[in-house]
N, C-alpha and C positions, 0 to 999 in steps of 0.2 A: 602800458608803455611799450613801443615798439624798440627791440631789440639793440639796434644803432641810437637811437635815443639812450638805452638806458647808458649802452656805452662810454658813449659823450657824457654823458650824466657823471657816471663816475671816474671818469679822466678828469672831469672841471674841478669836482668835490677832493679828488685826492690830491690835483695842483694845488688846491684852496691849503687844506691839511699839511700837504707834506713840502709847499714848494713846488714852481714850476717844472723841475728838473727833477729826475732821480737821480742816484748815485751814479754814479760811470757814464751817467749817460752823455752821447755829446752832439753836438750841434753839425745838420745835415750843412755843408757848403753853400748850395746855391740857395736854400730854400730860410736857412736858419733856423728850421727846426728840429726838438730835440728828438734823437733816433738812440736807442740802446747799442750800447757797446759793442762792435762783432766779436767773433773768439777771439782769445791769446795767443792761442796756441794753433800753428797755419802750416798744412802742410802744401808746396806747390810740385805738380807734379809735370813732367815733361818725356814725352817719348819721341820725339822730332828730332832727326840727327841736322835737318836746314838749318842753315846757318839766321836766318831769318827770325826763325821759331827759337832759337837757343834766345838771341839775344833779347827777344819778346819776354821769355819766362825769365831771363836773369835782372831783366828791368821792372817788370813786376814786383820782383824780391824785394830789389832794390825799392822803388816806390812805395813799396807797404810799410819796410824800417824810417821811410822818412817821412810816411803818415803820422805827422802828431796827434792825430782825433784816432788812432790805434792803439790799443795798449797793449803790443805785438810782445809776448814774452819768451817765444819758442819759435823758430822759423826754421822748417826740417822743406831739406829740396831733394826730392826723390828723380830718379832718373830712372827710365827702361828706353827697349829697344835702339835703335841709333844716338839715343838722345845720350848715352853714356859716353859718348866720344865727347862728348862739353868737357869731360873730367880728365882726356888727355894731353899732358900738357907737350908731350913729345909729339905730338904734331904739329909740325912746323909754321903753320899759317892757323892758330890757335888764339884768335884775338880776342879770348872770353879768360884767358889764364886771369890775367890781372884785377878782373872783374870779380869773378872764382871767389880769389884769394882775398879779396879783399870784404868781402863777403861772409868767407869765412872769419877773418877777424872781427866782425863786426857780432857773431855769434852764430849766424845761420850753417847748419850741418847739411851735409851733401851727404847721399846718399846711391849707391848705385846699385842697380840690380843684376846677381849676380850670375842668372837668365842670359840677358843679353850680351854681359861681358865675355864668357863663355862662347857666344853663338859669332862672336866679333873676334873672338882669340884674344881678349884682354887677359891679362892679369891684374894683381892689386899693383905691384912695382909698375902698372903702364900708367898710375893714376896719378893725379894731384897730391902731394900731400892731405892727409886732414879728411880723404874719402872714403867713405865706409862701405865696401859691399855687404849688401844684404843679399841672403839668399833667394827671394824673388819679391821685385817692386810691388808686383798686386799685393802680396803678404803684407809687405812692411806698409804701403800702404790702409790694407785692412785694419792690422794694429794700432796706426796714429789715430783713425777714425776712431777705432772702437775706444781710444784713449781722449774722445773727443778734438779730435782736432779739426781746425776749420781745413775745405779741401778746394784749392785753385787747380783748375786743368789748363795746363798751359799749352798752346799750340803745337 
């Protein structure tokens, strides 16, 4: 029996046994078939100070918490290079604050790297409430991974 045969062979036999569905698993949109669960745990990551690219990655965020075919348990948003200016809210033409914030209430951790904060003359008082510097993104980065976390590269 060739290979993909035997495959299909035991995809049929285990729907037969165990039901067409596994656990967690859930149904693709367009296709309506079943695909396994992605991670829980997501880390999105953003170095882009454009304004363009902030709002890309924080609609991402956004969009993945209101995937209900997600079983999104942890949502950590790391930031480097320019892309740490999203987290100042004292910039006066700042039109990602309320997004930010409300974001954070929703559970998702922000995260900055303390790399570029530095290279930008931040400090933590220049930041959002509720923003964590880390001492360097790729690090904390590494971390979430190596803690399994799924990883979104946002423009």
């Amino acid at each position: 029996m060739e290979r993909r045969s035997f495959v299909s062979a035991v995809g049929t036999v285990s729907a037969l046994l165990f039901g067409s569905e596994s656990v967690g698993a859930t149904r693709d949109r367009c296709t309506g078939d079943p695909r396994p669960s992605p991670p829980a745990k997501t880390v999105v990551h953003l170095s882009s100070g454009e304004t363009k690219a902030q709002r890309h990655a924080l609609l991402n965020a956004k969009n993945l918490l209101e995937d209900d075919t997600v079983p999104v348990k942890e949502l950590v948003f790391v930031a480097n290079g320019k892309g740490v200016t999203l987290y100042t809210p004292s910039t006066e033409d700042n039109e990602f604050y309320d997004l930010v914030t409300s974001l954070q209430e929703r559970g998702v951790a922000f995260r900055a790297c303390g790399n570029a904060m530095e290279a930008l003359g931040l400090t933590k008082d220049d930041l959002i409430d509720g923003v964590e510097p880390v001492p360097s993104a790729v690090g904390e980065l590494a971390r979430l991974q190596e803690l399994e976390y799924g990883y979104i590269k946002a423009p």
